[in-house]
MARPAKOL-10569 format. One record per residue: residue number from 1; x, y, z of N, C-alpha, C, CB in turn. Coordinates in pm, 1 decimal, always signed. Glycine has a CB too. Example, Ala and Ser with C-alpha at 12.3 -4.5 7.8 and 13.67 -1.06 7.14 Angstrom:
(1,(+1319.0,-569.0,+780.0),(+1230.0,-450.0,+780.0),(+1320.0,-330.0,+780.0),(+1130.8,-447.3,+904.6)) (2,(+1285.0,-225.0,+708.0),(+1367.0,-106.0,+714.0),(+1290.0,+3.0,+787.0),(+1408.4,-59.8,+572.5)) 
***
This chain:
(1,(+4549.6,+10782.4,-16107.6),(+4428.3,+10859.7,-16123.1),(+4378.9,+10844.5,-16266.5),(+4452.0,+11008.7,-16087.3)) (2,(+4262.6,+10818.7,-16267.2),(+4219.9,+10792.2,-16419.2),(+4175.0,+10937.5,-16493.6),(+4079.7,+10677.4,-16422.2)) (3,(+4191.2,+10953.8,-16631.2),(+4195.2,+11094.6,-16665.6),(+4061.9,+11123.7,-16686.8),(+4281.2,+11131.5,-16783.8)) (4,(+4022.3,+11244.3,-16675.9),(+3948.6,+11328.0,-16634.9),(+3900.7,+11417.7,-16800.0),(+4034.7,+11409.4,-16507.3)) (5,(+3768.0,+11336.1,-16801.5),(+3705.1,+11394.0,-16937.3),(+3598.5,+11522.5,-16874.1),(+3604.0,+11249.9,-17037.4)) (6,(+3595.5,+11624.7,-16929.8),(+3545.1,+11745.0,-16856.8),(+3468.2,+11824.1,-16987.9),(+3683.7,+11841.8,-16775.1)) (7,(+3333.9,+11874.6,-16944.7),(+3291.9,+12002.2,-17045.2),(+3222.8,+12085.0,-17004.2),(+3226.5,+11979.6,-17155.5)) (8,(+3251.6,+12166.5,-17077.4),(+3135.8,+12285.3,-16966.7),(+3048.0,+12344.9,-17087.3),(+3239.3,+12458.5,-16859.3)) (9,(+2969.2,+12384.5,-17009.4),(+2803.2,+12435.7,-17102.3),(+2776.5,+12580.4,-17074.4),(+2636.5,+12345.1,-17038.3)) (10,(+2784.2,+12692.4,-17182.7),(+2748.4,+12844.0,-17152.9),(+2606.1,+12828.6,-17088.6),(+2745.5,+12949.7,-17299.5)) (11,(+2513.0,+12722.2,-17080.2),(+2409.2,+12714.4,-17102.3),(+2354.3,+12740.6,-16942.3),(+2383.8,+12591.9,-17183.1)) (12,(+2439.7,+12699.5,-16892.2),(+2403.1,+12678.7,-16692.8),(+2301.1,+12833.4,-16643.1),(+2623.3,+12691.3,-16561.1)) (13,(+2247.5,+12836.6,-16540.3),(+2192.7,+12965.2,-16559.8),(+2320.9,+13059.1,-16481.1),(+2022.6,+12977.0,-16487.4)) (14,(+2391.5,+13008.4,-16423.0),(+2531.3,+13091.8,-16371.5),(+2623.9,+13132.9,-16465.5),(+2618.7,+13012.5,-16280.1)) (15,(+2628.4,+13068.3,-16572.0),(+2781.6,+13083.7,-16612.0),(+2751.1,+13191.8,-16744.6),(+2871.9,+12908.7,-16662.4)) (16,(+2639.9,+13271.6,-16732.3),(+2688.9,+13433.2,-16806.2),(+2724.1,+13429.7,-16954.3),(+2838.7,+13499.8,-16734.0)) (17,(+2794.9,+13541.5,-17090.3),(+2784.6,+13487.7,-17163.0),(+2912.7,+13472.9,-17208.7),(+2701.3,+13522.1,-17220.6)) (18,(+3011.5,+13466.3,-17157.7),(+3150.4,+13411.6,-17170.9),(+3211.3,+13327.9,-17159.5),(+3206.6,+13439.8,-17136.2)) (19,(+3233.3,+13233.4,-17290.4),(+3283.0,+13048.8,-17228.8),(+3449.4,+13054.1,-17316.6),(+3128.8,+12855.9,-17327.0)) (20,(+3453.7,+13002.7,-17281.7),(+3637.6,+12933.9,-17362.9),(+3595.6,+12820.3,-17386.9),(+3808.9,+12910.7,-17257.5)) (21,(+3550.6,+12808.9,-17515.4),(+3575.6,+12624.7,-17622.4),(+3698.6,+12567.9,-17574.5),(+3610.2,+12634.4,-17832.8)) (22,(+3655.6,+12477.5,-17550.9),(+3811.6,+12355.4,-17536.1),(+3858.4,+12333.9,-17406.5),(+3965.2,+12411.5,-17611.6)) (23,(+3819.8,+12443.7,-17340.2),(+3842.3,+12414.9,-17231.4),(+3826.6,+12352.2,-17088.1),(+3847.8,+12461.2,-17236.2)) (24,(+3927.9,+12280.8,-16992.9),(+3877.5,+12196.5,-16896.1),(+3770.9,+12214.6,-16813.2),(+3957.5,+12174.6,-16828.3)) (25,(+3781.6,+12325.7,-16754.8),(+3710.1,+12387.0,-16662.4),(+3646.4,+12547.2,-16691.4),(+3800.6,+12381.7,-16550.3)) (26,(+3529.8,+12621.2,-16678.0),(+3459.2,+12696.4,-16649.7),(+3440.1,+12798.1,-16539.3),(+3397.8,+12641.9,-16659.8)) (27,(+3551.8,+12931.0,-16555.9),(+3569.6,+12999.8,-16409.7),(+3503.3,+13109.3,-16475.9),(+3735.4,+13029.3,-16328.7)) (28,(+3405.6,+13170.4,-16370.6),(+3337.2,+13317.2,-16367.0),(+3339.4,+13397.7,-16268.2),(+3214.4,+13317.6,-16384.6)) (29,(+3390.2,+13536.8,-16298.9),(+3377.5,+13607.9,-16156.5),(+3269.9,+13706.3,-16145.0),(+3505.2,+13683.5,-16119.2)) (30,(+3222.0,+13725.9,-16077.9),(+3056.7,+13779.1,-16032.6),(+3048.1,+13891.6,-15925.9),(+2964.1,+13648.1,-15958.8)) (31,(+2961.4,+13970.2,-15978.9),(+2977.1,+14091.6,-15807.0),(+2855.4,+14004.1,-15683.0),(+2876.5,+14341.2,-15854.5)) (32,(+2931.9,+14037.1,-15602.4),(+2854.1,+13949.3,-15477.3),(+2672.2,+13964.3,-15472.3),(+2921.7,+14021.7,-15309.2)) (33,(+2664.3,+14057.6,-15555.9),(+2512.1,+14096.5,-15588.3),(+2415.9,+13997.5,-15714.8),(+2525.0,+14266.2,-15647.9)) (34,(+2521.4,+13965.4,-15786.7),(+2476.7,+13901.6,-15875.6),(+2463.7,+13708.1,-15789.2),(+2590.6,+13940.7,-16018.4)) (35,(+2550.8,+13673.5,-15783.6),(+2546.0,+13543.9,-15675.0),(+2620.1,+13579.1,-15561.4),(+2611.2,+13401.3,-15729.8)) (36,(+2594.4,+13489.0,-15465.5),(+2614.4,+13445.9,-15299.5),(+2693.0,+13333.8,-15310.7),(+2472.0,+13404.6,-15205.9)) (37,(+2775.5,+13323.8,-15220.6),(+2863.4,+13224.2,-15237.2),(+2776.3,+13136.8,-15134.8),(+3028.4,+13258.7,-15206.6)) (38,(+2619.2,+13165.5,-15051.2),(+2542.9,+13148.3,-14942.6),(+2512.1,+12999.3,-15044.0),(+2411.7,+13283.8,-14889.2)) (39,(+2449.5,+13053.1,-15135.2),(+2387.0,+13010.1,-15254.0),(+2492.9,+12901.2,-15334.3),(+2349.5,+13147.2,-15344.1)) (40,(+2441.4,+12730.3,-15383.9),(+2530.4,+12670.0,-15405.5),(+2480.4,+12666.7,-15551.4),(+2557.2,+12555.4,-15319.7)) (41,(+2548.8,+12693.6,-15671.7),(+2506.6,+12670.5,-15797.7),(+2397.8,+12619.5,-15857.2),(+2570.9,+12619.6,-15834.9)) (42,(+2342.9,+12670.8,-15956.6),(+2226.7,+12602.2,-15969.4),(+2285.3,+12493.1,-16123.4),(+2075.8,+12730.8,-15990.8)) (43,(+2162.9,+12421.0,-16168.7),(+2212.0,+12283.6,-16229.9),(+2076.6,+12389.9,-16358.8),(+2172.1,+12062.8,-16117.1)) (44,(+2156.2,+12361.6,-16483.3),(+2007.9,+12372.3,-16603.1),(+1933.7,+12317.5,-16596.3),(+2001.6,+12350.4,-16726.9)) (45,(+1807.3,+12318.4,-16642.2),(+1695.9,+12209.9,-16659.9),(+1693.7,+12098.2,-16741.9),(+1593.5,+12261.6,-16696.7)) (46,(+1824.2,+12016.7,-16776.7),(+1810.9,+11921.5,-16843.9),(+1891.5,+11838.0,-16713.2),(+1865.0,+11934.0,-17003.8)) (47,(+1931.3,+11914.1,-16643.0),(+2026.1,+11778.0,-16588.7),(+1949.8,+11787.3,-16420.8),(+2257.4,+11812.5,-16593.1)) (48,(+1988.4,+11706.0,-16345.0),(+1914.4,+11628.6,-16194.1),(+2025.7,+11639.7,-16090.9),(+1868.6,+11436.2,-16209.6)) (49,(+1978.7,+11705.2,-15965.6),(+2023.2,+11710.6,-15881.2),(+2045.1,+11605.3,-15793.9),(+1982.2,+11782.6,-15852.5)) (50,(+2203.6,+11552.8,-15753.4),(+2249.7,+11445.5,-15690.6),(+2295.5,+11521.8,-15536.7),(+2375.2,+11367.9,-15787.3)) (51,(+2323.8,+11642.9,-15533.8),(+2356.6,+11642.5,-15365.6),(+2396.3,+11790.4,-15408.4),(+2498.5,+11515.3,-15275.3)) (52,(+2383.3,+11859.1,-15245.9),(+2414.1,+11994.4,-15281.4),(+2486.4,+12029.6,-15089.4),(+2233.7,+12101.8,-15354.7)) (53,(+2562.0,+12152.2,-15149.6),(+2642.4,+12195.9,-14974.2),(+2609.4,+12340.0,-15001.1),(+2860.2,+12164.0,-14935.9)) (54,(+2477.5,+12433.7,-14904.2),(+2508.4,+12549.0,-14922.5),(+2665.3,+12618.7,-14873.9),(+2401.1,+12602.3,-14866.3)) (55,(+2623.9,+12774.6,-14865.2),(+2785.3,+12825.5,-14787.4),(+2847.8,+12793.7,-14659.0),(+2790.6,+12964.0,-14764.0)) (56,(+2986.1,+12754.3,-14678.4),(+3015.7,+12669.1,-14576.3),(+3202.3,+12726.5,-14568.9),(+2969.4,+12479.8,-14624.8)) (57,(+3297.8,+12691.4,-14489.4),(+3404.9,+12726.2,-14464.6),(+3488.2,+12609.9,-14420.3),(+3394.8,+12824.4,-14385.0)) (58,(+3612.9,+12578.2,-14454.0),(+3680.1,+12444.5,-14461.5),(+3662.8,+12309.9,-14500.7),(+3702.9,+12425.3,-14378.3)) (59,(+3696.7,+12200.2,-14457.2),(+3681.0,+12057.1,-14536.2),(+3558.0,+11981.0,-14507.0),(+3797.9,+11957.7,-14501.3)) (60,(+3496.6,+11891.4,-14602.5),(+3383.2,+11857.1,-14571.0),(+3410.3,+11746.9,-14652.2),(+3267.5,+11946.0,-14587.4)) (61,(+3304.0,+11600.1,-14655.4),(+3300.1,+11525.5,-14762.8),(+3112.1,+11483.5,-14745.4),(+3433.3,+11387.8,-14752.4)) (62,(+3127.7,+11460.6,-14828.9),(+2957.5,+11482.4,-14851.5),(+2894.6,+11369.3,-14999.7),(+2928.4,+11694.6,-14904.3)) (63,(+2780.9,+11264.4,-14970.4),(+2811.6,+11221.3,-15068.5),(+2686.6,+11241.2,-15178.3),(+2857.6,+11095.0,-15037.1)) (64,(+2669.8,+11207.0,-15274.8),(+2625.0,+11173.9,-15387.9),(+2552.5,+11104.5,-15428.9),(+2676.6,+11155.7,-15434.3)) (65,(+2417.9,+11081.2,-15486.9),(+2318.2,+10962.4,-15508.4),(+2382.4,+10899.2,-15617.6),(+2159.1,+11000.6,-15542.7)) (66,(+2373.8,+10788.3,-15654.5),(+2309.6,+10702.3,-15789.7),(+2276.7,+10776.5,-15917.5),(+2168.5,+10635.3,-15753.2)) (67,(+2328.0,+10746.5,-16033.6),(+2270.3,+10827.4,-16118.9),(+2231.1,+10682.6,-16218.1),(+2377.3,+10965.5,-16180.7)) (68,(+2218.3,+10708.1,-16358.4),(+2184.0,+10655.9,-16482.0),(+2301.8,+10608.4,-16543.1),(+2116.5,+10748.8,-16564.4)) (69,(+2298.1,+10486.5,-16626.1),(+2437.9,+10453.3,-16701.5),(+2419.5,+10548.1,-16793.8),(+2467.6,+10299.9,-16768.2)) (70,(+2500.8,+10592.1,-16854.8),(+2570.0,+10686.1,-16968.0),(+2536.4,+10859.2,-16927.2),(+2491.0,+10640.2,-17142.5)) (71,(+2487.2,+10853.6,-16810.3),(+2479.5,+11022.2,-16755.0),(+2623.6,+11069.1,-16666.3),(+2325.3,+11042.3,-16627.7)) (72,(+2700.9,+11214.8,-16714.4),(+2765.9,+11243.9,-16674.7),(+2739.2,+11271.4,-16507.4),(+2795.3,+11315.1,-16757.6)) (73,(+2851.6,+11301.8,-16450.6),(+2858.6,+11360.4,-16309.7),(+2882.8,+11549.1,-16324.6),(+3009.5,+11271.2,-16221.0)) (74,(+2774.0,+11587.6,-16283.5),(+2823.5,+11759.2,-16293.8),(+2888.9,+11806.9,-16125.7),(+2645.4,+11883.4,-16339.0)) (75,(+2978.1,+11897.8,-16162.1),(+3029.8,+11925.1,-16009.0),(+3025.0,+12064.6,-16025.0),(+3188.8,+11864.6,-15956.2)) (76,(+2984.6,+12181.9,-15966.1),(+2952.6,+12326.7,-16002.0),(+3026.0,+12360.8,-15783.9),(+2703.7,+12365.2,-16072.0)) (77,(+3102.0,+12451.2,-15872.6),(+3184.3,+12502.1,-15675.9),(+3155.0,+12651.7,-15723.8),(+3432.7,+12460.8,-15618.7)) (78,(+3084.4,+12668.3,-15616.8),(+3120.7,+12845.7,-15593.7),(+3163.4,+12885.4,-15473.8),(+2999.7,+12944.6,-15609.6)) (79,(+3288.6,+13012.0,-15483.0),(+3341.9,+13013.2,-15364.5),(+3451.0,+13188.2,-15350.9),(+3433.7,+12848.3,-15358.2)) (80,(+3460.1,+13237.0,-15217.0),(+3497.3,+13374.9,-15247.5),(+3610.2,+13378.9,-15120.2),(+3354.3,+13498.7,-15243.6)) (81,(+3675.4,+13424.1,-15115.8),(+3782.2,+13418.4,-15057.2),(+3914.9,+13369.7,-15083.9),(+3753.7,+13379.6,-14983.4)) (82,(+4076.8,+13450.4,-15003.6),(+4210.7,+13433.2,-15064.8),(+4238.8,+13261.0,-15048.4),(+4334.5,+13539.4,-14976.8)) (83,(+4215.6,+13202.0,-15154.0),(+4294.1,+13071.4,-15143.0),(+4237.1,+12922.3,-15199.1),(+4317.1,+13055.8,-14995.0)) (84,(+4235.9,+12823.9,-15213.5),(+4267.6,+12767.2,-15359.3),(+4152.0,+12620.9,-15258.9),(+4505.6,+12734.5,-15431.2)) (85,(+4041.4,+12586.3,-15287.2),(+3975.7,+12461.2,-15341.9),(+4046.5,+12378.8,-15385.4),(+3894.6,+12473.9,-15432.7)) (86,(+3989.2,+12235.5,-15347.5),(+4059.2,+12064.4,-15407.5),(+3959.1,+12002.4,-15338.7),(+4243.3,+11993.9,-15353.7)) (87,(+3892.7,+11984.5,-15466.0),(+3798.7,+11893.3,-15481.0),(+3835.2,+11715.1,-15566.8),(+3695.5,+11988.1,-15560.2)) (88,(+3778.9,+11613.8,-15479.2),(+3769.3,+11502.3,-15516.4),(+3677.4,+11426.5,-15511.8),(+3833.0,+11459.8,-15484.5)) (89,(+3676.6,+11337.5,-15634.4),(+3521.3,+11294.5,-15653.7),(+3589.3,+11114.6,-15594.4),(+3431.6,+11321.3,-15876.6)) (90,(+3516.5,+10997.5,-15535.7),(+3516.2,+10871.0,-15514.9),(+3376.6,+10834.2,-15544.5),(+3565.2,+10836.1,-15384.4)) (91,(+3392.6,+10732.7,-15604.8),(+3521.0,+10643.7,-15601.8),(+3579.7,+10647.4,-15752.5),(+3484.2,+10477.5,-15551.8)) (92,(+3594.6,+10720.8,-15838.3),(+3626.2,+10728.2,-15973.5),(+3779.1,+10809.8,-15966.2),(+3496.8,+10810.0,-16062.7)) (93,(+3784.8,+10824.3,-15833.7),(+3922.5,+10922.2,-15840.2),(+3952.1,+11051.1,-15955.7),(+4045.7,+10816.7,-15868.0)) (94,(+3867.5,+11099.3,-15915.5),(+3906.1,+11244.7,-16025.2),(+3876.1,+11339.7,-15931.6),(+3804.3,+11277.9,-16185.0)) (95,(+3991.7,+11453.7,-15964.5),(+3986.4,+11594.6,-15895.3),(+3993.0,+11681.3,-15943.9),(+4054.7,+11626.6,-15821.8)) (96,(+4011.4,+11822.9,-15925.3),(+4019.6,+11949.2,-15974.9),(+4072.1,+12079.3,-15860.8),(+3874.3,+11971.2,-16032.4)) (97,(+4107.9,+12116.3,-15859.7),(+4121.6,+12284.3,-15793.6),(+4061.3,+12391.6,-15865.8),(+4273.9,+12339.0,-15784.5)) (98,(+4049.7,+12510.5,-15750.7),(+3996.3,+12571.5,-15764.8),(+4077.1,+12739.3,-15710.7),(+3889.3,+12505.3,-15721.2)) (99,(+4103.9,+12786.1,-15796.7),(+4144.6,+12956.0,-15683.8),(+4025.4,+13026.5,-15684.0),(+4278.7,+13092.8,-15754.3)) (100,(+4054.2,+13079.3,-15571.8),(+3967.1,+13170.8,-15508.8),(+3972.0,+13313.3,-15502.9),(+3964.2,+13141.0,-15401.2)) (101,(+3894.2,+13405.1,-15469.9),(+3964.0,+13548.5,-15473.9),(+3870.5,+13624.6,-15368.2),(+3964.0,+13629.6,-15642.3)) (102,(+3964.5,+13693.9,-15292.6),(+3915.8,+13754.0,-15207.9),(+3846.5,+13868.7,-15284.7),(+4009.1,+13782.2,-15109.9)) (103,(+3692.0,+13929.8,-15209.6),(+3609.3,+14022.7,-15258.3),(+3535.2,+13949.8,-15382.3),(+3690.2,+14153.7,-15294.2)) (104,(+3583.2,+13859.5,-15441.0),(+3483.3,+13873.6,-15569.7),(+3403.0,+13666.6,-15513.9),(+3620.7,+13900.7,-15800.1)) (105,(+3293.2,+13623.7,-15618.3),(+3225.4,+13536.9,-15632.9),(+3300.3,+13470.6,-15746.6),(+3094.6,+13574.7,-15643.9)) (106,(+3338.7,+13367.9,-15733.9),(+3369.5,+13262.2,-15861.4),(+3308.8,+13113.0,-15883.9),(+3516.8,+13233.6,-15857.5)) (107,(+3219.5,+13105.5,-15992.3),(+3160.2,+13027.3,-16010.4),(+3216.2,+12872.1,-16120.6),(+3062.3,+13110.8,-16040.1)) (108,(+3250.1,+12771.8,-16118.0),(+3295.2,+12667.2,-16162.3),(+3249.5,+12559.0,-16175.0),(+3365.8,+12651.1,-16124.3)) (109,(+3226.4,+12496.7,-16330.0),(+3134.2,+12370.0,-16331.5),(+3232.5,+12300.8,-16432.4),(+2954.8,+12390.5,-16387.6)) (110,(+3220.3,+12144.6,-16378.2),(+3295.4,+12058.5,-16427.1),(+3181.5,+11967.0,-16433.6),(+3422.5,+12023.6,-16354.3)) (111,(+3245.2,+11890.7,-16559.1),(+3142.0,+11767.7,-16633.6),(+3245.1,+11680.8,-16625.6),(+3071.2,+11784.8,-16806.3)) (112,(+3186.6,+11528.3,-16526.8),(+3287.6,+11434.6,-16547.4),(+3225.3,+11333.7,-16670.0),(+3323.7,+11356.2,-16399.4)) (113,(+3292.2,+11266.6,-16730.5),(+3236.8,+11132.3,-16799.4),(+3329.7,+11014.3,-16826.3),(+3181.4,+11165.8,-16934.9)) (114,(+3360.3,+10943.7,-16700.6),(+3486.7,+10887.3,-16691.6),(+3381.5,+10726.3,-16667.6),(+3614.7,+10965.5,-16546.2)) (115,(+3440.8,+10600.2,-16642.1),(+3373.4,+10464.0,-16614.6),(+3326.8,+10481.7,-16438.3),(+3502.9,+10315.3,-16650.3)) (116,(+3204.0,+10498.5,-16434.4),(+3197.9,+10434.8,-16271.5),(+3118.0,+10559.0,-16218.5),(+3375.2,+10405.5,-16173.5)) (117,(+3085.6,+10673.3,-16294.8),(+3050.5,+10810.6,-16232.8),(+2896.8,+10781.8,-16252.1),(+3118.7,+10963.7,-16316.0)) (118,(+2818.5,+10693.7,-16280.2),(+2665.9,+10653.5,-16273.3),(+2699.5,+10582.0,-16120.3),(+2594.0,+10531.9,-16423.6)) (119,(+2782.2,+10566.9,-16058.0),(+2763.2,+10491.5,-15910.5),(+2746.5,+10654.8,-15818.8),(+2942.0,+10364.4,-15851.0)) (120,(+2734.5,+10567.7,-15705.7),(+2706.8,+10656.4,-15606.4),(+2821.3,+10696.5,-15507.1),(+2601.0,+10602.8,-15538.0)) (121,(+2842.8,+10792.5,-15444.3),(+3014.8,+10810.4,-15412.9),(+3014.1,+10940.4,-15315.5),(+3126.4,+10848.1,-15578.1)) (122,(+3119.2,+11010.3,-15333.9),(+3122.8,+11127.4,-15219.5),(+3235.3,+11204.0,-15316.9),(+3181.6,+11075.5,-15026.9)) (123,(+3218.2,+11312.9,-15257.7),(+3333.0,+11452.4,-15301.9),(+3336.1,+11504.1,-15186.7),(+3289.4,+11581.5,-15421.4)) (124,(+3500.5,+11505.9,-15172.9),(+3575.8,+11541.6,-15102.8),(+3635.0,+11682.5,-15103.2),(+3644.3,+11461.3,-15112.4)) (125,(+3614.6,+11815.0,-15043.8),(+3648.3,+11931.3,-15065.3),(+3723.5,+11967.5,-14915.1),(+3520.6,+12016.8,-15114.8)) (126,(+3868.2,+12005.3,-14954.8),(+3966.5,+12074.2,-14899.8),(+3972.8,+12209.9,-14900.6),(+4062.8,+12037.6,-14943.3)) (127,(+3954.0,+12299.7,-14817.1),(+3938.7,+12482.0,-14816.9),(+3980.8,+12563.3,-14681.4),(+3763.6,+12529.4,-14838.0)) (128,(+4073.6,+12620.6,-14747.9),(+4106.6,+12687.2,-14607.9),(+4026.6,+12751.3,-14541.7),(+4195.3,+12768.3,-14607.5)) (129,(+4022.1,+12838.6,-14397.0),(+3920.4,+12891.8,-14355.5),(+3888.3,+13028.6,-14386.3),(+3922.6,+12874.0,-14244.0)) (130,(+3975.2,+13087.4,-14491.3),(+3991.4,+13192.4,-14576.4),(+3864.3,+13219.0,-14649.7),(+4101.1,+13167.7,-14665.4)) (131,(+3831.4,+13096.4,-14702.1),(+3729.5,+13054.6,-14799.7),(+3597.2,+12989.7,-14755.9),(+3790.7,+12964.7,-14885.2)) (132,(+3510.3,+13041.3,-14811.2),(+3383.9,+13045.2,-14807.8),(+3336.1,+12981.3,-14933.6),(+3339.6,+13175.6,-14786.1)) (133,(+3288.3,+12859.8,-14913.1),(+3223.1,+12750.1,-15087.0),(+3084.0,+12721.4,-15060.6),(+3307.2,+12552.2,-15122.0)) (134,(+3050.8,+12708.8,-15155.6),(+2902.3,+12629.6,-15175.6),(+2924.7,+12522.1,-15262.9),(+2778.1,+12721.0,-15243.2)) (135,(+2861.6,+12449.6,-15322.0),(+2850.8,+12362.6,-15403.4),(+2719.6,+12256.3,-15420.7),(+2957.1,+12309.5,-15380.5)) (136,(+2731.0,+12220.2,-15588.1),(+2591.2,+12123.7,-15614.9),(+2681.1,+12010.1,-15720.0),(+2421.9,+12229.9,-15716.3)) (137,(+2636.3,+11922.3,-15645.4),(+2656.9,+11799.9,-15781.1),(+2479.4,+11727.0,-15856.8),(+2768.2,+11620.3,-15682.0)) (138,(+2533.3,+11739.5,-15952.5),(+2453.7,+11673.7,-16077.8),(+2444.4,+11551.6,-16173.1),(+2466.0,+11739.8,-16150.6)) (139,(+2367.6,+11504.5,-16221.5),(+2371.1,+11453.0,-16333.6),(+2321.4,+11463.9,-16480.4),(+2348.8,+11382.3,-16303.3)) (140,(+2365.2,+11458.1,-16563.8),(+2356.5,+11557.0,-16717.0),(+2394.0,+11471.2,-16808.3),(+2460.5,+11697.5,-16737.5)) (141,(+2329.3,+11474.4,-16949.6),(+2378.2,+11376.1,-17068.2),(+2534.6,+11446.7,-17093.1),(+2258.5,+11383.0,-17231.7)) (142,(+2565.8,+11344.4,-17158.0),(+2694.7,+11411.1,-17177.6),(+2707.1,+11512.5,-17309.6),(+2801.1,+11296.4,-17188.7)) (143,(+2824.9,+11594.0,-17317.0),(+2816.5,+11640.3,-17457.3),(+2812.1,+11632.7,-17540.7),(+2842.9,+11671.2,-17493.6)) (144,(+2720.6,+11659.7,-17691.4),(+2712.5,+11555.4,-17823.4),(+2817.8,+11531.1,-17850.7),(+2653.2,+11591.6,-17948.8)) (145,(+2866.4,+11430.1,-17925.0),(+2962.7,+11366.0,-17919.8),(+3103.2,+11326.3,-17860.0),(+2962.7,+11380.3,-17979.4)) (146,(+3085.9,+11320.6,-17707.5),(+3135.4,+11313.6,-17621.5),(+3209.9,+11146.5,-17612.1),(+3039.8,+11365.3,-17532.5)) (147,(+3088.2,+11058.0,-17645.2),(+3133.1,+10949.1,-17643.2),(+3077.0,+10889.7,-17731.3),(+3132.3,+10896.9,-17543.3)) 
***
């Protein structure tokens, strides 16, 4: 599996005003009033929508347009219920998990910027029937000095 360059942006209109610098991934928990897990993440206005899955329950694969050379891949999962997301992106082979929580909304955006994520491909999401996901993939410059 090739490693997995990731960033996340306070900036998204989901992700509220609490971030952790440095870190891989971007988890928020939300009262069901504030987002719908119906509802699949939204993307900021700098970056372009490549494919989206409103609310949905178990495995799906679903794919992805074409993007730009040097534009990241954004992957944003929201999802509410007891039990744990695995998501995979092809053909670049990169994944992530996700826990879930029963009663509450958790919102999660990952920035890939690995060789091959300007092609066009599919993500692969594993979810028990516990769980209830949405999801949007994107494309986004990468982070200043990212590369």
């Amino acid at each position: 599996m090739l490693p997995l360059v990731v960033a996340c942006s306070p900036d998204h209109p989901d992700s509220g005003e609490t971030s952790e610098p440095a870190a891989p991934s971007k988890s928020e928990s939300a009262t069901p009033t504030r987002d719908s897990v119906k509802s699949p993440p939204e993307l900021d206005g700098t970056e372009t929508l490549a494919g989206r899955q409103s609310g949905t329950r178990g495995g799906r694969i679903l794919e992805y347009r074409k993007g730009q050379k040097r534009q990241d891949l954004i992957v944003a999962v929201r999802c509410q219920g007891k039990g744990e997301i695995k998501v995979a992106l092809n053909p670049v082979k990169v994944g992530f998990s996700l826990k879930c929580v029963d009663g509450e909304v958790t919102t999660n955006y990952n920035q890939v910027g690995v060789t091959g994520v300007e092609k066009k491909g599919t993500v692969s999401v594993q979810a028990p029937s516990t769980v209830r996901w949405s999801l949007t993939i994107g494309r986004g410059e990468p982070p200043e000095g990212a590369r």
